[in-house]
C-alpha positions as CSV (number, residue, x, y, z in Angstrom):
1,X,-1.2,18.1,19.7
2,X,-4.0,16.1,18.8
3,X,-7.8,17.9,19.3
4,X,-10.2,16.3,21.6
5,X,-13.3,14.6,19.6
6,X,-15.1,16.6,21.9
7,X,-14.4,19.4,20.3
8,X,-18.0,21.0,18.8
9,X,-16.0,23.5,16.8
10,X,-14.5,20.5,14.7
11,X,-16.6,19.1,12.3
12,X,-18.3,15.7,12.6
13,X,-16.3,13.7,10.8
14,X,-12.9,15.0,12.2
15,X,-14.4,14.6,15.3
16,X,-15.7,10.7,14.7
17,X,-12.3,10.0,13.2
18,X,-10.5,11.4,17.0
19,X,-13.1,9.4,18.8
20,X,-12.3,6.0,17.2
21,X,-8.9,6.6,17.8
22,X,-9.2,7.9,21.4
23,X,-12.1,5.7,22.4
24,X,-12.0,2.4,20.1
25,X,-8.5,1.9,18.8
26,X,-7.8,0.2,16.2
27,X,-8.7,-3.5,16.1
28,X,-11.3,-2.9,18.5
29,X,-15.7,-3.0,17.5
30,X,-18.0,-0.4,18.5
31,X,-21.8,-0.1,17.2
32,X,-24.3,2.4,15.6
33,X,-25.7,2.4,18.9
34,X,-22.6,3.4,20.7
35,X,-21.6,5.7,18.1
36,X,-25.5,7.8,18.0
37,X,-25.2,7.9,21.8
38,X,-21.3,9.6,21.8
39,X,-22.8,12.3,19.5
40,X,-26.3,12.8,20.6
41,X,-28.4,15.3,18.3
42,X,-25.5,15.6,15.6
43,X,-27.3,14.5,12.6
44,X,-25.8,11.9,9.8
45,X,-23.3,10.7,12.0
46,X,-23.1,7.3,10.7
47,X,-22.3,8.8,7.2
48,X,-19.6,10.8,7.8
49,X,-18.0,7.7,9.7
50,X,-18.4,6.2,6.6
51,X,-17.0,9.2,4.7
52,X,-13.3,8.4,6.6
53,X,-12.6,5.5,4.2
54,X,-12.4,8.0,1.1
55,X,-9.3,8.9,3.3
56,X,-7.9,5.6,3.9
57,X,-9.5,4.8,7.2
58,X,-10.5,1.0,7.1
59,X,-13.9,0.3,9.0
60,X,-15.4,-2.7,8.4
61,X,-18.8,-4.9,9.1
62,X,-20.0,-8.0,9.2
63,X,-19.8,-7.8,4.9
64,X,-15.9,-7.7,4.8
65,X,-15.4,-9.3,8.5
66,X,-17.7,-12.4,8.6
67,X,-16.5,-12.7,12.6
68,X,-18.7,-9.8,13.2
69,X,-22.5,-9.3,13.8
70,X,-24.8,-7.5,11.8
71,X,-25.2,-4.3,14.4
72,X,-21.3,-4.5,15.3
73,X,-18.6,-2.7,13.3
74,X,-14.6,-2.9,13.6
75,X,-12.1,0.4,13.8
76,X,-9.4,-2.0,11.2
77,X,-7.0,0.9,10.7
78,X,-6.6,4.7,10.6
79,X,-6.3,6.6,7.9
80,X,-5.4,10.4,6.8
81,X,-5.4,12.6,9.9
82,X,-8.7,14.7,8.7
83,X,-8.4,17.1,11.6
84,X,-5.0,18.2,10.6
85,X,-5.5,22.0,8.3
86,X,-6.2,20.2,4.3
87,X,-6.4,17.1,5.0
88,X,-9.9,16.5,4.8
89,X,-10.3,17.2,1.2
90,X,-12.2,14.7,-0.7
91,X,-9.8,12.6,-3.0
92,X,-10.7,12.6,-6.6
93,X,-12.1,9.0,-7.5
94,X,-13.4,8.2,-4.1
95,X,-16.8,9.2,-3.8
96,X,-19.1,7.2,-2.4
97,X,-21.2,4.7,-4.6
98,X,-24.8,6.0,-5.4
99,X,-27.9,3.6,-5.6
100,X,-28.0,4.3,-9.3
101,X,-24.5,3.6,-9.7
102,X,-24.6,0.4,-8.0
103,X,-27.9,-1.0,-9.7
104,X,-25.9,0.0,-13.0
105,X,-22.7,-2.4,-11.8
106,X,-25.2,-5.0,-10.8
107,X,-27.2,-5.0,-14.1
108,X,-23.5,-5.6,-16.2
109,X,-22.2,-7.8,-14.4
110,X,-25.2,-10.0,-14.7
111,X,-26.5,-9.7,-10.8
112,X,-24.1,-12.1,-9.9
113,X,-20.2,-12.3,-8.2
114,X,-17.9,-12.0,-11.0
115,X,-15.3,-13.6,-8.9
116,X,-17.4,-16.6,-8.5
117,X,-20.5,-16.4,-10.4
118,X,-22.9,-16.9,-7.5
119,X,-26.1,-15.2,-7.2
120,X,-28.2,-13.4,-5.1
121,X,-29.4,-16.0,-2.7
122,X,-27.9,-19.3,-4.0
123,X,-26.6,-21.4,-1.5
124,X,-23.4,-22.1,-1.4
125,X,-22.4,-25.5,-2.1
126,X,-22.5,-27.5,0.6
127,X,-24.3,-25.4,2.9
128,X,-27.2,-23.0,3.8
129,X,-26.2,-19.9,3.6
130,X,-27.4,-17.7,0.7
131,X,-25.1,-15.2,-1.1
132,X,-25.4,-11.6,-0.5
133,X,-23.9,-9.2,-3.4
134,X,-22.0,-6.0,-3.0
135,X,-20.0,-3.5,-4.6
136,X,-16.8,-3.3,-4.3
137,X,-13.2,-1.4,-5.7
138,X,-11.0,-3.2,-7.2
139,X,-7.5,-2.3,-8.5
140,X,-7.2,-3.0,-12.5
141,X,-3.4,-2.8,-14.0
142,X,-4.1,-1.2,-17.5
143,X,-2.0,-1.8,-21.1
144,X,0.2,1.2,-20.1
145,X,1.0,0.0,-17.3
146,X,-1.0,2.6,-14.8
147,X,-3.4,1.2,-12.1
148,X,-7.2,2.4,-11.8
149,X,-10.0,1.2,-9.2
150,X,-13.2,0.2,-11.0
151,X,-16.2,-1.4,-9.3
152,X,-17.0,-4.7,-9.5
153,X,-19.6,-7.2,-8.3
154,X,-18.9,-9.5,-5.4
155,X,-20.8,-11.8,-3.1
156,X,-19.6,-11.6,0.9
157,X,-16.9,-14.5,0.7
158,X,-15.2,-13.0,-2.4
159,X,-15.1,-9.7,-0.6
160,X,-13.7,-10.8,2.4
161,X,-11.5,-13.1,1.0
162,X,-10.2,-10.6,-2.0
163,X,-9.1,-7.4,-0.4
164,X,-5.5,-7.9,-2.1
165,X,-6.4,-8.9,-5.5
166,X,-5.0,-6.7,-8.3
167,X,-6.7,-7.2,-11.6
168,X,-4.3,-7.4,-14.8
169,X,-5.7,-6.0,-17.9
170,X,-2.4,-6.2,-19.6
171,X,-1.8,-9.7,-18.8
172,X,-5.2,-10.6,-20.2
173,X,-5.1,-9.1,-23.1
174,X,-1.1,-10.5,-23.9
175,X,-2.5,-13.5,-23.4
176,X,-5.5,-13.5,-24.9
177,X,-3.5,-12.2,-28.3
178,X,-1.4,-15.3,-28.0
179,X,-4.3,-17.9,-28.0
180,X,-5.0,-19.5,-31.2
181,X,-7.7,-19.2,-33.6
182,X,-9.5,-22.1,-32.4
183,X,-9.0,-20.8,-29.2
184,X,-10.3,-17.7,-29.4
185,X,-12.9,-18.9,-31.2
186,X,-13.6,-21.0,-27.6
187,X,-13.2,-18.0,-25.3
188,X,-15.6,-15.9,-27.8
189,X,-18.0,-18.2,-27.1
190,X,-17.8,-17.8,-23.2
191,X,-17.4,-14.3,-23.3
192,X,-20.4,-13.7,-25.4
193,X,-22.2,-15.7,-23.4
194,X,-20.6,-14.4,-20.2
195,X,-20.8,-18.3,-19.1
196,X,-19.0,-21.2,-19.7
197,X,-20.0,-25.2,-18.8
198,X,-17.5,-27.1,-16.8
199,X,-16.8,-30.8,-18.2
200,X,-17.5,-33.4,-15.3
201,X,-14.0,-34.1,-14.8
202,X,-13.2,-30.0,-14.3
203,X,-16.1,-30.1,-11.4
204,X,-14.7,-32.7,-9.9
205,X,-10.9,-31.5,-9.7
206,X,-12.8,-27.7,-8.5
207,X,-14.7,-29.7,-6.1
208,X,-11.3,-32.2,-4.9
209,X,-9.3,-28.4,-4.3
210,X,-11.9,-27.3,-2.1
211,X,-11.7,-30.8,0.1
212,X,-10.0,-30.7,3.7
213,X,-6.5,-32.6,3.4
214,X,-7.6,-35.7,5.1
215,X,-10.8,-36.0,2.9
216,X,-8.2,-35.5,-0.4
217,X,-6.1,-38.4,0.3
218,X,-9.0,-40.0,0.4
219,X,-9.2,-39.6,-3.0
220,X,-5.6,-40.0,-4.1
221,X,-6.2,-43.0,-2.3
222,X,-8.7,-43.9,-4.5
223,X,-7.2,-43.2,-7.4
224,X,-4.1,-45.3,-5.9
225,X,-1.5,-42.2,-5.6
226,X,-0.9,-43.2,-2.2
């Protein structure tokens, strides 16, 4: 039988995780607000809600679910029952990511998205709206074969958009061994300079992907493909 969150013997974040489940659901959006005035006087209740997702709960904001606002957060799927005997034990690998940690991530990857290469507060093309940077896990697929999490830099789009992606190390490096010398003479170049330039005619194909499909047969229009 599952406890009542109610329960003051259990500890706050067994009884946060019972109250999303009894009083949210999953799918649905509470706020801190809401979540404060459920647990009046308890102290650090917004961290050990976050403290669920080292267990495999999924709670999002408005930096993985753009749909939502900044105060609003979404109860996306539950995790490890915590209040069950052991199964609140921390899980090696998933503690939370310290201020010092993250300015370290930031400062190597360059302060920018490494899945993009936007910046803190560049626009994105085409519109207004500045880019904000996190940290964020992502899976890496290693030479042997095994699969770690390491942290990586990405702005609020890549995040949202790259839940899924899996990293491949070993693919990289296979192919990177397979280049020739000139080659990897190239891609030494980019690397050591952690940039590379486009040619006009590689911005413009980016740029054509990125069109809606009536504004691309424009252009295969134009270039008399259709």
């Amino acid at each position: 039988m599952v406890p009542s969150w109610r329960d003051d013997s259990l500890g706050t974040m067994k009884r946060v995780a019972l109250w999303l489940v009894a009083e949210v659901g999953e799918g649905g959006t509470f706020t801190k607000e809401r979540l404060r005035g459920e647990f009046p006087g308890v102290s650090q209740v917004d961290r050990r809600m976050r403290d669920l997702r080292d267990f495999g709960w999924r709670i999002d904001t408005n930096r993985e679910d753009a749909g939502l606002d900044s105060h609003e957060q979404r109860f996306v799927e539950r995790g490890d029952p915590v209040w069950e005997p052991g199964r609140a034990t921390r899980k090696t690998g998933t503690t939370a990511i310290g201020a010092g940690r993250r300015r370290e991530v930031l400062q190597k990857d360059g302060h920018m998205c490494r899945s993009c290469g936007i910046t803190p507060g560049e626009f994105y093309a085409g519109t207004y709206e500045g880019a904000q940077l996190d940290i964020a896990r992502r899976d890496v697929v290693k030479p042997d074969g095994t699969k770690a999490s390491e942290l990586i830099t990405e702005c609020k789009r890549c995040r949202i958009g790259g839940k899924s992606v899996t990293a491949d190390l070993d693919r990289v490096l296979k192919e990177t061994a397979a280049l020739s010398s000139t080659e990897r003479d190239v891609l030494s170049d980019w690397v050591a300079n952690d940039q590379r330039q486009f040619s006009r005619l590689e911005q413009v194909w980016s740029e054509y992907r990125s069109l809606p499909e009536d504004s691309r047969r424009r252009l295969r229009a134009e270039l008399g493909l259709d």
